[in-house]
BALOBA-1460 file (C-alpha; in Angstrom, 3 decimals):
// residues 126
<rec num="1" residu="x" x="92.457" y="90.106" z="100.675"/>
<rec num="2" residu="x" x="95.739" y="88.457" z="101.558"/>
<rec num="3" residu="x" x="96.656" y="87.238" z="104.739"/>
<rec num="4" residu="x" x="98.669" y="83.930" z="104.968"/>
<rec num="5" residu="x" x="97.106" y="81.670" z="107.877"/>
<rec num="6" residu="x" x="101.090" y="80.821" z="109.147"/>
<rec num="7" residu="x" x="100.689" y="84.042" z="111.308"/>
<rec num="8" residu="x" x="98.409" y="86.395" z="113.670"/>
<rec num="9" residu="x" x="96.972" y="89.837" z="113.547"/>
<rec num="10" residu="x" x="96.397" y="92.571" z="115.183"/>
<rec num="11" residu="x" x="93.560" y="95.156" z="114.934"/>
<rec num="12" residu="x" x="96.086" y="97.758" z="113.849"/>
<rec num="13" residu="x" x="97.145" y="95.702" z="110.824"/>
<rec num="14" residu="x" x="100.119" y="94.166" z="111.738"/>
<rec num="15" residu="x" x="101.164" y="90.985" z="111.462"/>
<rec num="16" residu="x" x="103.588" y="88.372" z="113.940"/>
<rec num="17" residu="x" x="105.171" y="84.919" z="113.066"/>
<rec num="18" residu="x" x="107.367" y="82.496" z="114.962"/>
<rec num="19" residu="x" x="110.703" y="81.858" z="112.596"/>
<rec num="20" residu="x" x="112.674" y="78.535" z="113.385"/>
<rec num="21" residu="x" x="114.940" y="80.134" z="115.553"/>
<rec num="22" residu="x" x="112.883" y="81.481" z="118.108"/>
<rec num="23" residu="x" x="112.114" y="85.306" z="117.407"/>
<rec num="24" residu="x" x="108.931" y="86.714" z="115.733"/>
<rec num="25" residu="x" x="109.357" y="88.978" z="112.652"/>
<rec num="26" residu="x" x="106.894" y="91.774" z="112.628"/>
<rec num="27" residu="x" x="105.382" y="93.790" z="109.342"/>
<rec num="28" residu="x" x="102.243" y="94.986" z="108.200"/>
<rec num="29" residu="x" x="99.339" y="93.410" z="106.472"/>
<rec num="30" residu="x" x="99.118" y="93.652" z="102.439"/>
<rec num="31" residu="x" x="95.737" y="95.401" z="103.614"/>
<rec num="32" residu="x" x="97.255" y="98.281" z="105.448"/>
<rec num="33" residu="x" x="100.001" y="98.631" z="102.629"/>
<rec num="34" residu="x" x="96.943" y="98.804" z="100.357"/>
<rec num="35" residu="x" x="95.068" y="101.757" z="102.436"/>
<rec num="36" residu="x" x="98.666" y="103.567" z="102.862"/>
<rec num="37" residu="x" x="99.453" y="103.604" z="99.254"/>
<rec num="38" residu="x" x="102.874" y="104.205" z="98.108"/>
<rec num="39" residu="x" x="105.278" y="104.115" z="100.890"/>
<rec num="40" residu="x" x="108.166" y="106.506" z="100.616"/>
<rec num="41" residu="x" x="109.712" y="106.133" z="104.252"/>
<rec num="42" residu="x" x="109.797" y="103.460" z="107.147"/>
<rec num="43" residu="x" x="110.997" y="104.895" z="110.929"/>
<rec num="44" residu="x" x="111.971" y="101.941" z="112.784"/>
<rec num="45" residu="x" x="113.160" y="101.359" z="116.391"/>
<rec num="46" residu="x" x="116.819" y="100.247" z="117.180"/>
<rec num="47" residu="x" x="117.920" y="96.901" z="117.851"/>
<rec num="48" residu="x" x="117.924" y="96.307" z="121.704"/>
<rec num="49" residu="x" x="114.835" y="98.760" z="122.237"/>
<rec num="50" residu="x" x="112.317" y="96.722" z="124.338"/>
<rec num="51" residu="x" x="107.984" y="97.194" z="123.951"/>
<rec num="52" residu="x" x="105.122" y="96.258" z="125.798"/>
<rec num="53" residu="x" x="102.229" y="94.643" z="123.572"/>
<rec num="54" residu="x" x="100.955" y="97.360" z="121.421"/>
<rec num="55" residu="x" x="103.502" y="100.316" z="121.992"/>
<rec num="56" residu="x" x="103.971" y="102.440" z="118.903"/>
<rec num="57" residu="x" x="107.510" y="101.342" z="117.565"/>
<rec num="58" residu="x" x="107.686" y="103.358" z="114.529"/>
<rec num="59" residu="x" x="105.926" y="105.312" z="111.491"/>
<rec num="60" residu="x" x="105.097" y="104.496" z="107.873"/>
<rec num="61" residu="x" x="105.070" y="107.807" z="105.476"/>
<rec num="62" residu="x" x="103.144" y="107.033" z="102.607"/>
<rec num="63" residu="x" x="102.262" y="109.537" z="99.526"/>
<rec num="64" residu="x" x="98.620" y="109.486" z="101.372"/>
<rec num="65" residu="x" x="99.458" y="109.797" z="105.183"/>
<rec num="66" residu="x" x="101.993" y="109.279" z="107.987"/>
<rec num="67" residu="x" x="100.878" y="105.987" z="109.967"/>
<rec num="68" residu="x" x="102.180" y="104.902" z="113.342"/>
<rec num="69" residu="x" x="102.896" y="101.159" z="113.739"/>
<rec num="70" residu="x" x="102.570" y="98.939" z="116.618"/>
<rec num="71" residu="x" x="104.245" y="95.843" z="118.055"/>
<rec num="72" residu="x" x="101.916" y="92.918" z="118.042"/>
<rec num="73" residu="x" x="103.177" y="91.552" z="120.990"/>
<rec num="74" residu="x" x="106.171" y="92.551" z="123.607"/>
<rec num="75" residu="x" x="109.809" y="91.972" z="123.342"/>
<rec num="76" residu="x" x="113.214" y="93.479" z="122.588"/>
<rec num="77" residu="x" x="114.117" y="94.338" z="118.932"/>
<rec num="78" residu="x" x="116.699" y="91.833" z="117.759"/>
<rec num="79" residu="x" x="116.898" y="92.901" z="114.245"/>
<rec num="80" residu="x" x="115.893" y="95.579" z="111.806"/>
<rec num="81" residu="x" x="115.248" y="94.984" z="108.025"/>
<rec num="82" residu="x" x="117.437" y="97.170" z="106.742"/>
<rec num="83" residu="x" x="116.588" y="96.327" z="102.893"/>
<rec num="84" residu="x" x="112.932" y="97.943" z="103.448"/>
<rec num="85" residu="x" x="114.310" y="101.149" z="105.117"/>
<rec num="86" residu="x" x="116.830" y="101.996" z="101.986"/>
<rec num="87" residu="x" x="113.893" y="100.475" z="99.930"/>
<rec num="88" residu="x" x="110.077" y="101.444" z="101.749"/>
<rec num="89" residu="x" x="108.581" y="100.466" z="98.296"/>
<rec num="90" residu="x" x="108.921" y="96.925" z="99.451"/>
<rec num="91" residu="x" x="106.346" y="97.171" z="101.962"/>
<rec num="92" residu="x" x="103.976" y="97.393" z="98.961"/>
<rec num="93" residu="x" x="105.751" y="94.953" z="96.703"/>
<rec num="94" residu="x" x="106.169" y="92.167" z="99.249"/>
<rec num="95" residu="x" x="104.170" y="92.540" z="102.635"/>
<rec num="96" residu="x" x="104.509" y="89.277" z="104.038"/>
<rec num="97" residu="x" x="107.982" y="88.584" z="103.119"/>
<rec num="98" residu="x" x="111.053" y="90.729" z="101.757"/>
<rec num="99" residu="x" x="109.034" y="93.562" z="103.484"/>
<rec num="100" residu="x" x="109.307" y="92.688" z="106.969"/>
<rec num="101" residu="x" x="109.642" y="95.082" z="109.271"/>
<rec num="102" residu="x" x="111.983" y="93.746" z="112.341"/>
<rec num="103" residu="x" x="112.544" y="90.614" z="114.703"/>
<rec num="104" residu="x" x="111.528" y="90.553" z="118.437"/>
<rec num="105" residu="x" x="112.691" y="88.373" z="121.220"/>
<rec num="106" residu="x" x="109.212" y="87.724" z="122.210"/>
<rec num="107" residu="x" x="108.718" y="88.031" z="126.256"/>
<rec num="108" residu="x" x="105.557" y="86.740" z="126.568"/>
<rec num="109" residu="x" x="104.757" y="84.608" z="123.919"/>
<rec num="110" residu="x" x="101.215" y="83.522" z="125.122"/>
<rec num="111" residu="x" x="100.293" y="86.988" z="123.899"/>
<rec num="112" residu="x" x="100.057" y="85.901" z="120.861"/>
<rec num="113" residu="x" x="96.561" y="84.593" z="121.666"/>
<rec num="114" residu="x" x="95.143" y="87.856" z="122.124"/>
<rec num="115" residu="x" x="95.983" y="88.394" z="118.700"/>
<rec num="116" residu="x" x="93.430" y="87.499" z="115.284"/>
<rec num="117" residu="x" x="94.016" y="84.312" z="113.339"/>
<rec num="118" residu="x" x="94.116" y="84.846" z="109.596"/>
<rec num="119" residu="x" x="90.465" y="83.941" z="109.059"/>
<rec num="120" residu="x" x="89.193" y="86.197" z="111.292"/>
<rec num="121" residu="x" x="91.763" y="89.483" z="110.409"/>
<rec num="122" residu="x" x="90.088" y="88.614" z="106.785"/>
<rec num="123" residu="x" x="86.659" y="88.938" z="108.549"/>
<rec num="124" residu="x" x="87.390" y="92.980" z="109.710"/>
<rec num="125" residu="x" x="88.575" y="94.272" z="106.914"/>
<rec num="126" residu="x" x="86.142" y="92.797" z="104.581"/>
């Protein structure tokens, strides 16, 4: 299984990493795209919602199921990928990097230690 070690994890399959600039982008694991199967829709929030750690901020329709996803850790949306709503299929193509979900203003970054490092996300899923 992939999961790069440059970010964290949570238990619902998502995954969180600092960018340069300050925010976090948010998608999900190349694990979870690998359970949904094809995905043929993404529902994501608007920019300026705000979440608590672990709210439900969206869905995932695959040809299997409908999935809710989660935000790793609390903020306000700052951006939406637009590219992987007009084109889900990258979710499956490119997890960890064209298939990005959105960008949060994180408000309490520390939560990130709550969260699973790559080695041991690898560990529950195997």
């Amino acid at each position: 299984m992939n999961a790069p070690e440059d970010r964290k994890y949570s238990k619902d399959h998502e995954w969180i990493v600092l960018d340069s600039d300050g925010t976090a982008r948010i998608g999900v694991s190349d694990f979870a795209q690998e359970q949904l199967g094809d995905v043929v829709f993404i529902e994501l929030p608007d920019v300026g919602a705000n979440f608590s750690q672990f709210d439900k901020m969206g869905e995932v329709e695959s040809v299997k199921a409908v999935s809710d996803l989660y935000v790793p850790a609390s903020g306000e949306i700052t951006e939406v990928n637009q590219q992987v709503i007009s084109n889900p299929e990258l979710l499956n193509e490119d997890p960890y990097n064209q298939g990005w979900l959105v960008k949060v203003r994180l408000n309490n970054p520390e939560e990130l230690d709550s969260l699973l490092d790559s080695k041991s996300y690898i560990n529950i899923i195997s």
